[in-house]
C-alpha positions in Angstrom: 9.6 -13.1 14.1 11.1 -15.1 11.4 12.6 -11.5 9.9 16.2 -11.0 9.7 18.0 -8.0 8.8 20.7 -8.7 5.8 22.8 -6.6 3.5 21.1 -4.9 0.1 23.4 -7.5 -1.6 22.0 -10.4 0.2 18.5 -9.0 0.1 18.6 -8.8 -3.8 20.6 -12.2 -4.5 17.7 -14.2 -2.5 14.3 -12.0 -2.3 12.1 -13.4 -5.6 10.2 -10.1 -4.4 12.1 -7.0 -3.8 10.4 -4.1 -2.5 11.6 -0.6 -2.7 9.9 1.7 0.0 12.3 4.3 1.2 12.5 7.7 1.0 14.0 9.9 -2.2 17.2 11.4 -1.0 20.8 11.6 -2.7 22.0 9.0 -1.0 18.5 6.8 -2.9 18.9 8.3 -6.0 19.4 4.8 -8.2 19.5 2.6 -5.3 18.4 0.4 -7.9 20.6 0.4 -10.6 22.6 -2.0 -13.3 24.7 -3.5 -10.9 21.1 -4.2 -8.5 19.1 -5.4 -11.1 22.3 -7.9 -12.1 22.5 -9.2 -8.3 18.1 -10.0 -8.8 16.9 -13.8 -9.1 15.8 -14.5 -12.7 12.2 -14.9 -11.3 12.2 -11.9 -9.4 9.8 -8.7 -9.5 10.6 -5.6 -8.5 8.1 -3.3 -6.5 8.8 0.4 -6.4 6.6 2.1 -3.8 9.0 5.3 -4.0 10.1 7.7 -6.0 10.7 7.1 -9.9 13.9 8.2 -9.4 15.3 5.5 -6.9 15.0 2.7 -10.1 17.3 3.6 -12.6 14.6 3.3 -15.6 17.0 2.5 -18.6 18.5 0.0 -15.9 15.6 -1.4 -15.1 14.2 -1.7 -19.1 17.1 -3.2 -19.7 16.7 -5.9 -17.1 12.8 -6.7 -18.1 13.4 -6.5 -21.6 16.6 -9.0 -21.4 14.5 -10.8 -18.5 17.3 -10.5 -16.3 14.3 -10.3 -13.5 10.7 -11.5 -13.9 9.0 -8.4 -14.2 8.4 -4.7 -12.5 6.0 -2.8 -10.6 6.4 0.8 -10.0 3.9 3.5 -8.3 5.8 6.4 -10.8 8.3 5.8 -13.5 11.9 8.2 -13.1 10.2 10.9 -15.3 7.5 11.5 -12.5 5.2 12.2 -15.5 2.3 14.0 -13.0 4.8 17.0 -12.9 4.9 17.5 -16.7 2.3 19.7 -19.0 2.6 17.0 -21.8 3.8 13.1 -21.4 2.7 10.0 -23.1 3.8 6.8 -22.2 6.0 6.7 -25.6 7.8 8.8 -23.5 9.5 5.6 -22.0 10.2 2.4 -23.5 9.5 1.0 -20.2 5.5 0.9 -21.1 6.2 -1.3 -24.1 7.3 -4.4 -22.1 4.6 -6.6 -21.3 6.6 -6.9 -17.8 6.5 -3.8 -16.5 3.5 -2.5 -14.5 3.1 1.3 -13.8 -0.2 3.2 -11.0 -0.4 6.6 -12.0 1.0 8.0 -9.2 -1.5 6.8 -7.0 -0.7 3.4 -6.1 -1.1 4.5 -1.8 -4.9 5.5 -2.3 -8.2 4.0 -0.9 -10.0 4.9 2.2 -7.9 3.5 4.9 -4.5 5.0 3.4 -6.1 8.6 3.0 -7.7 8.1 6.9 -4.3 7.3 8.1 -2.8 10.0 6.7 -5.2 12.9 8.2 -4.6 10.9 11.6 -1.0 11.3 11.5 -1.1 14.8 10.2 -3.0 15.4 12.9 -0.7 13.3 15.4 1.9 15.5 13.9 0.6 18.6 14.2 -0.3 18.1 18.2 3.3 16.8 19.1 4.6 20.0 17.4 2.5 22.2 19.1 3.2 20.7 22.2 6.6 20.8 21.7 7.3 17.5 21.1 9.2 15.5 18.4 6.8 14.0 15.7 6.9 10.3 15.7 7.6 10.1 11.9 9.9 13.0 11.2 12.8 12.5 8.7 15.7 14.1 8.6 18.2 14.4 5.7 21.6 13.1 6.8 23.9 15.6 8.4 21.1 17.1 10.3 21.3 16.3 14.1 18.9 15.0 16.1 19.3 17.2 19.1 18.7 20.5 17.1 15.8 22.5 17.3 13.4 21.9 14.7 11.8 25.2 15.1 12.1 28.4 17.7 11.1 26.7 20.7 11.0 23.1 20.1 13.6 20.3 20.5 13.8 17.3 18.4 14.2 14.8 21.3 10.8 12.9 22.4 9.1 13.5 25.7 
């Protein structure tokens, strides 16, 4: 209630909060970009919950730094620094705005997060093995839905 479903245009032009929670796929990669980050309020924030690399990060330093939008909050910058041997944040002049807020990768944990995700591992794991479709299962585009997932299973719900 009180919801309605608008364009990403429409979304960024009027949200003073945008939230970014969708999955990293080609079709994601830069979802928020120049062009995005122009559309934004001036007292917006941006909240990444993704992958670094669905903000644009010399897009989006750009917009703090110029304060085309209020300020930032990401759970990984683009560089995804936890996959890299040696990183400091002078790696990215997005850690020098006093706009820009940055988890180290681990914005999703606490105790309920970690419980749900062992319960719908588990969930998971018993639909497969009763040959049922998992109730969260993502497929990249082009994959059909009525394929077999593996030997023996369908992706259609019982």
């Amino acid at each position: 209630q009180g919801v309605d479903k608008v364009s990403l245009d429409e979304l960024l032009t009027e949200s003073n909060c945008v939230i970014v929670a969708t999955p990293y796929t080609q079709e994601t990669h830069h979802i928020i970009g120049p062009g995005a980050l122009a559309k934004m309020r001036s007292d917006a924030v941006l909240v990444c919950v993704s992958r670094g690399k669905c903000v644009d990060n010399r897009a989006l330093y750009n917009a703090l730094n110029s304060r085309v939008i209020s300020a930032a909050a990401v759970d990984d910058p683009e560089e995804e620094p936890m996959k890299m041997d040696s990183w400091s944040p002078s790696n990215n002049p997005l850690f020098t705005l006093d706009n820009f807020f940055c988890t180290p990768h681990t914005a999703y944990i606490s105790t309920g997060a970690l419980a749900e995700c062992r319960r719908t591992a588990a969930e998971n794991v018993k639909s497969v093995l009763l040959g049922q479709r998992p109730w969260d299962l993502f497929l990249p585009s082009g994959v059909a839905m009525d394929r077999p997932l593996r030997a023996g299973f369908s992706a259609k719900r019982s």
